[in-house]
C-alpha positions in Angstrom: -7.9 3.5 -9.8 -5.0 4.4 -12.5 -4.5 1.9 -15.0 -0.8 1.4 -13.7 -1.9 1.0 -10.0 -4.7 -1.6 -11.3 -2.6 -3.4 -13.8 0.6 -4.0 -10.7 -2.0 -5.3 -8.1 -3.3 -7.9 -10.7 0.4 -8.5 -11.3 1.2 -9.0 -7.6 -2.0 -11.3 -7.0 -0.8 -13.6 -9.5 2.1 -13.8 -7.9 1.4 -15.3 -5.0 0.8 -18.4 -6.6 4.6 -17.9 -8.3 7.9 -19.6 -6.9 9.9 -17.4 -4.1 12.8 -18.7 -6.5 11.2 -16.4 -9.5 9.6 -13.6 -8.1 10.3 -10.9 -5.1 6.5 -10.5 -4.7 6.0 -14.3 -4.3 8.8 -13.7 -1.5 7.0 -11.7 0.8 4.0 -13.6 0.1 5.7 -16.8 1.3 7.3 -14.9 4.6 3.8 -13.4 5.7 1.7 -10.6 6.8 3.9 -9.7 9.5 7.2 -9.9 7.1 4.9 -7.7 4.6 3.6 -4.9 7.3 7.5 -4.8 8.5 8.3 -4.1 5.0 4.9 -1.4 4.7 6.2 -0.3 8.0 10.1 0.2 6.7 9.1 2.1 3.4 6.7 4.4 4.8 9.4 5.3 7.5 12.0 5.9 4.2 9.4 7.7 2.5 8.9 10.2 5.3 12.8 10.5 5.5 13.4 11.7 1.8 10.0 14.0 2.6 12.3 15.6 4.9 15.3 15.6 2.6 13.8 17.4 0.1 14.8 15.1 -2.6 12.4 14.7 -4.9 13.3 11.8 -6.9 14.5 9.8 -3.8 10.6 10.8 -2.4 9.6 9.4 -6.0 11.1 6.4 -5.6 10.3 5.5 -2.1 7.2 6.7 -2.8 7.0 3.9 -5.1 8.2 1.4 -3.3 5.6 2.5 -0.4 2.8 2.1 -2.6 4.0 -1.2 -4.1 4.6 -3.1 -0.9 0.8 -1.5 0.3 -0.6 -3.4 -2.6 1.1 -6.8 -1.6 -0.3 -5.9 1.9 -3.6 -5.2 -0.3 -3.1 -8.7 -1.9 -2.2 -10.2 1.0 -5.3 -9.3 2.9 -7.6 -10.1 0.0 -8.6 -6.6 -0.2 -9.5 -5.1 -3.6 -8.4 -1.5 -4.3 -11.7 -1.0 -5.6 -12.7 -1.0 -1.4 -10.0 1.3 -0.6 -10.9 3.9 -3.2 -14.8 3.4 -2.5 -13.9 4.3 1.0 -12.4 7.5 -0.4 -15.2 8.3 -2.2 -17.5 8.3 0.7 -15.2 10.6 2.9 -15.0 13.3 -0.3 -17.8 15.2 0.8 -17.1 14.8 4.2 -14.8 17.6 6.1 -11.1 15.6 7.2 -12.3 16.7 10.8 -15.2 15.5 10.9 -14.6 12.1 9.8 -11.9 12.0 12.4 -14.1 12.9 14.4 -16.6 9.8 13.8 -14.2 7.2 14.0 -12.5 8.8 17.3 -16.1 8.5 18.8 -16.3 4.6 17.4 -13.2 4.0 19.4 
C-alpha cells in the first residue's frame, strides 16, 4: 500500500476515538455505517460524473474524496488494507473474466 494511503487510514482509525466536535472523520464514525456507505455511495456517484466531464482535476479530487471516505468505510468495518490489497494480489494472475466468473458461480 502507498505510504500516503497507509499513513491516512492510521490517521482515520485514530480518529474514531476523537470528538465529532474536532474531527470530520470522528463525524461519520459517530453517524454510522449506513451514514458512511451513503457517503461511499455519494462520492463514487460524483467521481463517475467528473469521469464523464472530462475534468481532470475535478476526477482528482473526487477521486480523493472517494478513496478517503472507502478507508473510513475500511475503518469502520475493521478491515485492514493489507486484506484488500492481498485480495488483489491473488486475482493478478487470474484473467478479470474468469474471476467473474467464479464468484458468479458462488452466487
Amino acid at each position: 500500500m502507498s505510504r500516503v494511503l497507509h499513513d491516512l487510514y492510521l490517521k482515520i482509525k485514530e480518529r474514531k476515538k476523537a470528538s465529532p466536535s474536532a474531527s470530520y472523520s470522528a463525524i461519520l464514525f459517530e453517524r454510522g455505517t449506513d451514514h458512511i456507505c451513503q457517503k461511499v455511495g455519494e462520492e463514487a456517484v460524483e467521481t463517475v460524473i467528473s469521469a464523464l466531464r472530462g475534468t481532470k482535476r475535478e476526477l482528482v479530487e473526487e477521486s480523493a474524496d472517494l478513496i478517503y471516505h472507502l478507508l473510513v468505510l475500511w475503518a469502520d468495518a475493521e478491515i485492514e488494507p493489507d486484506s484488500v490489497w492481498d485480495e488483489l494480489r491473488r486475482r493478478e494472475n487470474q484473467s478479470g473474466l474468469e474471476e467473474k466468473l467464479q464468484r458468479d458461480d458462488n452466487n
